[in-house]
N, C-alpha and C positions, 0 to 999 in steps of 0.2 A: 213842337219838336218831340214830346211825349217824353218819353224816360232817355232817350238818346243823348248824347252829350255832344255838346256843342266841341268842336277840337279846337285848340290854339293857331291853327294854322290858317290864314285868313286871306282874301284877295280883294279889289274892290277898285271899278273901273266906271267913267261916263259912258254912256250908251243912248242913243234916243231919247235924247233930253231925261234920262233917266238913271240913277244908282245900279249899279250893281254889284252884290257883294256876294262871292263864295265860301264856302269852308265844306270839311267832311264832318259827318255826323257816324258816332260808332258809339256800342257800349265802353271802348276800351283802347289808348293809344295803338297797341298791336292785338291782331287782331283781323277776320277773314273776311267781314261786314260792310269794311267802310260803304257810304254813300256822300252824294256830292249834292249840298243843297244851294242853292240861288234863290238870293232876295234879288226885291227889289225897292225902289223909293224914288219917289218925285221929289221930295225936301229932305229927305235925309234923317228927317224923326221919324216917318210912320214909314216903316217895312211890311213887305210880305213877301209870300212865300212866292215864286216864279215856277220852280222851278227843282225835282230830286232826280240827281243822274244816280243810275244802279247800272252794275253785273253781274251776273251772278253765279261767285265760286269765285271773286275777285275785290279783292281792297285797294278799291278809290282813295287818293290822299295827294295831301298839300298841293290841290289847285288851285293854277293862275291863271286871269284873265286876259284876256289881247283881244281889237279888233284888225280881223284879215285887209286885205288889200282892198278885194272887193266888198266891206261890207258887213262882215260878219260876226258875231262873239264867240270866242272862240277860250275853250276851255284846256290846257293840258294838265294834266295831272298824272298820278304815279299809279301803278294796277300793279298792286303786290297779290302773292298766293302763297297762303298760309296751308300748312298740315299744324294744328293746333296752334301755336305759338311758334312756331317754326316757320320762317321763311323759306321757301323752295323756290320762289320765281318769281321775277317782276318784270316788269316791260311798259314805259310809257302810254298814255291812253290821250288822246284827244277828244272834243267833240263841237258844232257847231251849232248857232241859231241864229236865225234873222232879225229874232223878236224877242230871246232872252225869255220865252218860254217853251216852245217846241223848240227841242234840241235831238242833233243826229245821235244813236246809237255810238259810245265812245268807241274810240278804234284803236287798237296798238301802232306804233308807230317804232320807226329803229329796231334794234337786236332785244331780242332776250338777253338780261342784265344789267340795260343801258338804264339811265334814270337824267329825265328832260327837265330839266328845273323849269324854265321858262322860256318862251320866247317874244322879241322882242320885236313886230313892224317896223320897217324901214325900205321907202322907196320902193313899194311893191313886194319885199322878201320877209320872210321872218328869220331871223337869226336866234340861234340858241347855243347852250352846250349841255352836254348829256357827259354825266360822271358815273366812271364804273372801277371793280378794281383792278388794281395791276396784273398783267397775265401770269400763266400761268408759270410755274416756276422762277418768278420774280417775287421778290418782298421789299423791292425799293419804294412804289408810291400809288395809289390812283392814279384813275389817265381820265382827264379830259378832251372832249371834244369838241369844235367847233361846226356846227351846222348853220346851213343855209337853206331853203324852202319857197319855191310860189305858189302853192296853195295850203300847206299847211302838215298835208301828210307826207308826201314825198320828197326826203330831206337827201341833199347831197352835202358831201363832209369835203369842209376846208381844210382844217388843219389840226392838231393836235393843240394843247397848250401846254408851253412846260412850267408847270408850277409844282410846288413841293410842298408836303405838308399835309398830304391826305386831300386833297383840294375836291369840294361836293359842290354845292349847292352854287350855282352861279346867274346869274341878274348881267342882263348886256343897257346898255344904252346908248342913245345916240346923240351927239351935239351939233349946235346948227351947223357947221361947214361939215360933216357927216360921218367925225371922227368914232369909232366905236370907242366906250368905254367898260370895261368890265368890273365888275366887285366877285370876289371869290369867299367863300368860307372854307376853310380851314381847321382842320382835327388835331395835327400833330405838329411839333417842329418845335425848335429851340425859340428863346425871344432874340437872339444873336445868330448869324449863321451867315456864311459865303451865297450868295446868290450865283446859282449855276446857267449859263445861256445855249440855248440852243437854237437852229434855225429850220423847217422844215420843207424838203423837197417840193417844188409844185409835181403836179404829174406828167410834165415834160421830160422833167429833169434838167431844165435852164432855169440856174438860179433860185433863191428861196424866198419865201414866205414870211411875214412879221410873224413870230408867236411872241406871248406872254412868258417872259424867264421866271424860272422858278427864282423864288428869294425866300428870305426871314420873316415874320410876324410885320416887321416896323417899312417893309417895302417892297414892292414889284414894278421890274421896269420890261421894257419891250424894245425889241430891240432889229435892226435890217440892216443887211452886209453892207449896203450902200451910202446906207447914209450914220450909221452908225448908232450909238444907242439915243433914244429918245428923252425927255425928261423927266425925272424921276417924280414916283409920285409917295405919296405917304400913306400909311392903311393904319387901324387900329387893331389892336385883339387880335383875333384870329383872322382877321379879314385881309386880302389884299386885293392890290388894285391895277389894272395894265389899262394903255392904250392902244389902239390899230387904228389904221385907216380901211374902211371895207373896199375902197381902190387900190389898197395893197396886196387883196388877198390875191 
């Protein structure tokens, strides 16, 4: 890896009978440099290198791994741009490979602003949500989004989530009858606090959508006009937690 430092931020996925493990390599947590390295390993002792994604005039960071629908490994990661120490711009990056060592040139994906935490396969789509801040003339909270994708770049938006608390960095998952689960991390907010609910329009405009209500540190529920609110679930720290079903969206 030479003088480059290894970053805290780490992913690590089965593939082809094979390990794969990412992280970004930089002089420095911030910073204009980043690059995106891939191991790999047959047992899990002996690693090597696969694989250094670069841009350049663009800082790669905190990539996760996913394989596509059809096949394929698939990287998203964050592409900040630095004037010194200074952030000016970022915008999601993805990239792909069949073999987890040729990989496609990463590509922006979503808005200027947005930031893709992960996404997560399921039944052909990848689902994710992308955190950015409150608009403009507001100072109530970050806005989450939910997306949805079949190939991986061209993501269409479900819904909003209303969570409170600064809410970033979000991780979906899926349980065998095909419930979606979400973990949220969280910045701000009381350890006590009123959980606020809200519900959001389809683009019909018949009837709403499950999102995720904003709540407290100690919980997040979810909740549809129809059937009423769901069962509560419990979160730790800063973390909280919603359900949906993806046949509700």
């Amino acid at each position: 890896m030479g003088c480059r430092s290894a970053q805290r931020v780490h992913d690590l996925t089965r593939f082809h009978d094979k390990w794969y493990c990412t992280f970004r390599e930089s002089e420095g947590h911030v910073g204009g440099d980043g690059k995106l390295r891939v191991l790999e390993s047959i047992d899990g002792d002996r690693w090597s290198s696969a694989a250094l994604l670069t841009e350049e005039g663009v800082d790669l960071r905190d990539p996760k791994l996913s394989i596509t629908a059809d096949g394929r490994l698939m990287i998203v990661a964050g592409g900040s741009i630095y004037r010194g120490k200074e952030l000016v711009g970022r915008r999601p990056r993805v990239a792909f490979s069949k073999d987890g060592r040729q990989w496609s040139a990463p590509q922006p994906v979503l808005s200027e602003g947005d930031w893709l935490w992960r996404v997560t396969w399921h039944d052909g789509r990848a689902y994710g949500v992308s955190y950015g801040g409150a608009p403009k003339g507001k100072d109530s909270d970050w806005a989450l989004t939910l997306w949805s994708s079949k190939d991986g770049v061209q993501y269409e938006r479900i819904t909003s989530l209303q969570v409170t608390g600064s809410p970033n960095e979000t991780t979906l998952g899926f349980m065998p009858d095909g419930e979606m689960i979400a973990l949220v991390r969280r910045e701000s907010g009381n350890a006590r606090g009123g959980s606020d609910e809200a519900a959001s329009p389809t683009p019909s405009g018949r009837g709403t959508r499950p999102v995720i209500a904003s709540a407290d540190r100690l919980s997040s529920v979810c909740r549809r006009p129809d059937v009423g609110r769901l069962p509560q679930l419990r979160s730790r720290g800063q973390n909280s937690v919603g359900r949906v079903r993806p046949d509700d969206l």
